[in-house]
C-alpha positions in Angstrom: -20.4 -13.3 0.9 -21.3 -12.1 -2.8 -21.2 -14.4 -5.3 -21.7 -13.3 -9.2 -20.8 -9.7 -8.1 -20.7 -7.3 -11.2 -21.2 -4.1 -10.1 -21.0 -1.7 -6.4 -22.3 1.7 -6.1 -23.4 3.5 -9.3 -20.0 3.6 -11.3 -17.9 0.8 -10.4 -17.7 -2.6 -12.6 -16.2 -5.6 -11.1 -13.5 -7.3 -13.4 -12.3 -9.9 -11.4 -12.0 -11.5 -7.8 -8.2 -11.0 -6.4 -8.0 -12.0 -3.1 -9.8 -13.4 -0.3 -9.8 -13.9 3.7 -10.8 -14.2 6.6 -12.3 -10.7 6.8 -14.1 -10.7 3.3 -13.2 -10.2 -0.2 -11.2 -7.9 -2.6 -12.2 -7.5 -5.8 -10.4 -4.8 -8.8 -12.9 -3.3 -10.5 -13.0 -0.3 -12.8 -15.0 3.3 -12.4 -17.3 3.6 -15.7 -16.9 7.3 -16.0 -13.2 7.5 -15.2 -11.6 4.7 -16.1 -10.1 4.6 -12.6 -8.8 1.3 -11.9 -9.5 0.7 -8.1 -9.9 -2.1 -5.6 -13.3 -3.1 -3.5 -13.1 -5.1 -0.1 -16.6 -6.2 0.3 -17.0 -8.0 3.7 -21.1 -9.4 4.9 -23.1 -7.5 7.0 -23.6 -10.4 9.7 -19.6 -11.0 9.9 -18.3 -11.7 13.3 -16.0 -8.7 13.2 -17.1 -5.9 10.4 -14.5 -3.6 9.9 -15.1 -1.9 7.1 -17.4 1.0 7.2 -14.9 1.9 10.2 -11.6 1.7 8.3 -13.5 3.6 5.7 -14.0 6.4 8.3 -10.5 6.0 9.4 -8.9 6.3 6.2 -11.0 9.5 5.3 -10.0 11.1 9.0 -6.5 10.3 7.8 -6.7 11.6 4.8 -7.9 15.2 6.3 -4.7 16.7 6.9 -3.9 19.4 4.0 -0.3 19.9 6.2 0.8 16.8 4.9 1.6 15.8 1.1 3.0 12.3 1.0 0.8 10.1 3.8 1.3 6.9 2.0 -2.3 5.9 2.5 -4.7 4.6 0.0 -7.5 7.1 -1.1 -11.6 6.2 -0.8 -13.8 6.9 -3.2 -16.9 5.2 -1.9 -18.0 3.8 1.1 -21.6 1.8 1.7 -23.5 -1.2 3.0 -25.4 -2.3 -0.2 -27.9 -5.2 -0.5 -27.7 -7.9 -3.0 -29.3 -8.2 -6.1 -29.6 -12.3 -5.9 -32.1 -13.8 -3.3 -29.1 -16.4 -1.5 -27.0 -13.1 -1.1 -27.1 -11.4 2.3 -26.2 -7.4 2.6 -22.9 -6.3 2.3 -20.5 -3.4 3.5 -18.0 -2.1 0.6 -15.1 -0.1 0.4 -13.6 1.2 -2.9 -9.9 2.3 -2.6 -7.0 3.0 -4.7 -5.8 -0.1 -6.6 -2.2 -1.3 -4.9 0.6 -2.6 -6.3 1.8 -6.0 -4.8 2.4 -6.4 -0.8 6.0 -6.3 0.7 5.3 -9.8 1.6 4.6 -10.9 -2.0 7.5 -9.1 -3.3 9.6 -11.0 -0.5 8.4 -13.8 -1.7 9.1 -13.0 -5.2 13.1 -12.3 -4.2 13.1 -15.7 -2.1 12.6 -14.1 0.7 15.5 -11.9 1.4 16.0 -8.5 1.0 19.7 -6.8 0.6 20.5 -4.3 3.3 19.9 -1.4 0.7 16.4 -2.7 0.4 15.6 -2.5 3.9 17.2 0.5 4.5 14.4 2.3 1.9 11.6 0.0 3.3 12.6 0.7 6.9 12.6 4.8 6.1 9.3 5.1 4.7 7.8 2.4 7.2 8.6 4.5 9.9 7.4 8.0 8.3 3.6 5.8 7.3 3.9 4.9 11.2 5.0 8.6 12.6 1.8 10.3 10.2 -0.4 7.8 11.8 0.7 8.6 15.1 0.7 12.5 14.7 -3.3 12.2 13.4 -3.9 9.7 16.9 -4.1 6.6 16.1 -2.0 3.4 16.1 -1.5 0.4 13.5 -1.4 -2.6 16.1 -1.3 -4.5 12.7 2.2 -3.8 11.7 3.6 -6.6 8.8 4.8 -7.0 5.4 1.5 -7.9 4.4 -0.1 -4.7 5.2 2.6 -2.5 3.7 2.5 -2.4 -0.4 3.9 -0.5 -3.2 1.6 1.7 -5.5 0.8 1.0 -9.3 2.6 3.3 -12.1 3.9 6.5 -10.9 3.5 5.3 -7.3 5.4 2.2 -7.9 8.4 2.9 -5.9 6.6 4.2 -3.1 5.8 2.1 0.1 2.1 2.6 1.3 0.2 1.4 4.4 -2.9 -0.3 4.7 -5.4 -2.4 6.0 -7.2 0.1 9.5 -9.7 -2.3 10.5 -7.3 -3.1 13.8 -6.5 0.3 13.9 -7.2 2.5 17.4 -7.3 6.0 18.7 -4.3 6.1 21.1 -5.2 10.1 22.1 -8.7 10.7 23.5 -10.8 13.6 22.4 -10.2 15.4 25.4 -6.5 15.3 24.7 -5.3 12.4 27.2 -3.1 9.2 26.2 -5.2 6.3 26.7 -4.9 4.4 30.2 -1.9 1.4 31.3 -4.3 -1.2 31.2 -3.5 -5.3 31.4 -5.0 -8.6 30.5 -5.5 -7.9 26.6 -5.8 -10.4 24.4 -3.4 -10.2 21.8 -4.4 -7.7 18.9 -2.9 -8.2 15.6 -0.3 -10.5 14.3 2.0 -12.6 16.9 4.9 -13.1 14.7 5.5 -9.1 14.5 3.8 -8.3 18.0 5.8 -6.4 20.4 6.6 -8.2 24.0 4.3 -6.4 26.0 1.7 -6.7 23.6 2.3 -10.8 24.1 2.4 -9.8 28.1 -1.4 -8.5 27.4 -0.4 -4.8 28.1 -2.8 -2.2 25.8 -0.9 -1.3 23.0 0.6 2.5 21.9 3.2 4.4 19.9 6.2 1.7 20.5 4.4 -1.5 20.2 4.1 -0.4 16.3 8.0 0.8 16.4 8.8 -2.8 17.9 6.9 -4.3 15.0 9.0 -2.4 12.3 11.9 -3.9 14.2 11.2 -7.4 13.5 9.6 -6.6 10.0 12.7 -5.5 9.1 15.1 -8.2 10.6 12.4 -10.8 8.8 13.5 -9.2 6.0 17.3 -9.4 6.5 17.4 -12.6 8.0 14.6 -14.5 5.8 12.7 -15.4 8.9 12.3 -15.3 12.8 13.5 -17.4 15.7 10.2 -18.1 16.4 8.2 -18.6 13.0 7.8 -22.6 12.2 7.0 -23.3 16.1 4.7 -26.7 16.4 1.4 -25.9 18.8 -1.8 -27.5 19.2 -4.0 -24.8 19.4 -4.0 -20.5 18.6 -3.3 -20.5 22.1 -0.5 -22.9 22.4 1.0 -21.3 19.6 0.6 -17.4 20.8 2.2 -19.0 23.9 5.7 -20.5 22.8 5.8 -17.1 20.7 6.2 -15.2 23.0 8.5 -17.7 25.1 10.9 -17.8 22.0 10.8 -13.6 21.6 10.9 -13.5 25.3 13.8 -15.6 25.6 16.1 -14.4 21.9 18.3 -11.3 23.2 17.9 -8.4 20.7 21.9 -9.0 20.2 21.2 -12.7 19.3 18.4 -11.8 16.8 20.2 -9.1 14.9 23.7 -11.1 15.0 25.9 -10.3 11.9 23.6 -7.5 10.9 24.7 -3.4 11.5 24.1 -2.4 15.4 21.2 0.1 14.2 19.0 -2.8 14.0 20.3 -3.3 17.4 19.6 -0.2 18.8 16.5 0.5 17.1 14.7 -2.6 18.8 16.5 -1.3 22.3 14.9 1.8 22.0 11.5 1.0 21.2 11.6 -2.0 23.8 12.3 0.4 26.2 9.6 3.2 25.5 7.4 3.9 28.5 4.1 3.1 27.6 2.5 6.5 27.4 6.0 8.1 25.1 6.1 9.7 22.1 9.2 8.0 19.7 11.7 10.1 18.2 10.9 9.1 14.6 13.6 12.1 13.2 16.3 10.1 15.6 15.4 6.9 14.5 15.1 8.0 10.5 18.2 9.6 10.7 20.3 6.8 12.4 19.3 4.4 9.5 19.8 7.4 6.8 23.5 7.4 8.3 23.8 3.9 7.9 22.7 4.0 4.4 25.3 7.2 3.2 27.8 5.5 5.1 27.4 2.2 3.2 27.5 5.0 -0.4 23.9 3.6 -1.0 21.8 6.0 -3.5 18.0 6.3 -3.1 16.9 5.0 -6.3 14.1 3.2 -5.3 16.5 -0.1 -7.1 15.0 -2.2 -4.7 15.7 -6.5 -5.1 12.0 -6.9 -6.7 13.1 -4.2 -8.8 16.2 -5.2 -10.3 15.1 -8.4 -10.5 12.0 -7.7 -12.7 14.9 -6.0 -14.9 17.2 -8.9 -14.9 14.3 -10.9 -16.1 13.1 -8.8 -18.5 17.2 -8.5 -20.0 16.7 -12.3 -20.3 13.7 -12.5 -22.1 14.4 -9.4 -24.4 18.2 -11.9 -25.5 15.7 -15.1 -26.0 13.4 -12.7 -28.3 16.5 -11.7 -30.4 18.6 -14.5 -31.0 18.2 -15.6 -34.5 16.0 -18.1 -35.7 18.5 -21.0 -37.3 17.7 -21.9 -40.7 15.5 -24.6 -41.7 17.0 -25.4 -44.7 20.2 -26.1 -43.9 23.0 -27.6 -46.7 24.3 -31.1 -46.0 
């Protein structure tokens, strides 16, 4: 992996390192000519898995749609496998997107980790539009969590985008056709959000990313899962009394005390033939209801929001208070 990295491509300067994992780094950098912040995921050559030079593809393929304004997908401005200038540095593959705001999962964090129903009802909405503009250019997610959903910087700051394609698939051949029923997959993605028949090793489509949304969403409400926390052994083990816990925790159980659309939506999607197209309108529209009914206004006030402002109150009341005199009279 580069180390002492200062520069990729022609125009963009490295400022500083922000996060790192298993797939490779991400660094926020600046374009010399522009001044356009933006973020690089550099990830080595020689890596078990590379991924990048395909989501870069992806997002570009996703991005080619003139029909559709608001995707809610990161833009790419450069794309390359370049070779290091230091002699214990191997190549590398980069990708230089948009700079994001913080991830759902950061800003959950940030609220301690729970989310009003207002909240979700605004998440949920755009979540499923990212998903449904996905799904209309071919391809599925099958990496659906609150980690890979973030907000944009600036003017884009209330706005929920989608990211992260490396696990990403074409789900609607070239020649038109869904892709076959197959079984005895391993599990793709990430086993607290995967649907059941993703756990049951059944090839993924359309509502094994609705079911994901499902549980993103009732993580949200509830603060966790029935089965996060679950002692293993091994990957394995673990993957294993996952899906015995989501196997065994009845839809009605896991969205107790919460409104029935959360009920319904994880009914539906469950029980989506493999090969089915969602009805993303139907689905929208029955948490839209929920939200007018409850006299919510999309403001984009989500909890992360209001309590940035909160915070901000307080510290604006600590700068004002007067200073007490020193030199007081005895």
């Amino acid at each position: 992996m580069p180390q002492m990295l200062e520069k990729v491509g022609k125009n963009f300067k490295i400022v500083k390192k922000i996060d790192e994992g298993a797939f490779g780094e991400i660094y926020q950098a600046i374009n010399s000519k522009t001044n356009l912040e933006v973020a690089v995921k550099i990830e080595p050559v020689n890596s078990d898995h590379p991924q990048l030079i395909y989501e870069c593809k992806l997002y570009n393929y996703l991005h080619n749609d003139s029909t559709v304004i608001d995707k809610g997908i990161p833009n790419v401005y450069y794309c390359s496998t370049e070779g290091s200038s230091f002699s214990n540095l191997g190549d590398y593959n980069v990708l230089v997107m948009d700079l994001m705001g913080p991830s759902l999962e950061s800003l959950f964090n940030q609220t301690l980790r729970k989310f009003s129903l207002k909240s979700v009802l605004m998440l949920i909405d755009q979540m499923v539009a990212r998903i449904e503009y996905i799904h209309n250019r071919n391809f599925i997610h099958r990496d659906i969590k609150p980690d890979n959903f973030c907000v944009g910087l600036n003017k884009t700051s209330h706005k929920i985008f989608l990211l992260d394609f490396g696990l990403a698939k074409r789900y609607i051949q070239r020649d038109g056709k869904h892709i076959p029923y197959r079984e005895g997959k391993n599990l793709t993605g990430t086993a607290r959000y995967a649907s059941i028949n993703t756990h049951l090793g059944i090839e993924q489509a359309c509502r094994d990313d609705m079911e994901s949304i499902g549980y993103v969403a009732m993580y949200f409400l509830r603060g966790m899962l029935p089965w996060q926390g679950l002692k293993a052994n091994n990957k394995k083990d673990k993957y294993e009394r996952i899906k015995e816990k989501k196997l065994t925790t009845s839809i009605e159980v896991l969205c107790k005390g919460y409104p029935v659309e959360f009920t319904k939506y994880l009914s539906q999607t469950r029980n989506l033939r493999f090969d089915e197209r969602p009805n993303y309108t139907a689905m929208r529209n029955m948490f839209k209801d929920l939200f007018q009914r409850n006299g919510y206004k999309y403001d984009y006030q989500y909890d992360w929001v209001i309590l940035a402002e909160k915070k901000e109150k307080a510290t604006d009341k600590t700068t004002d208070k007067p200073k007490e005199d020193g030199n007081k009279e005895v």
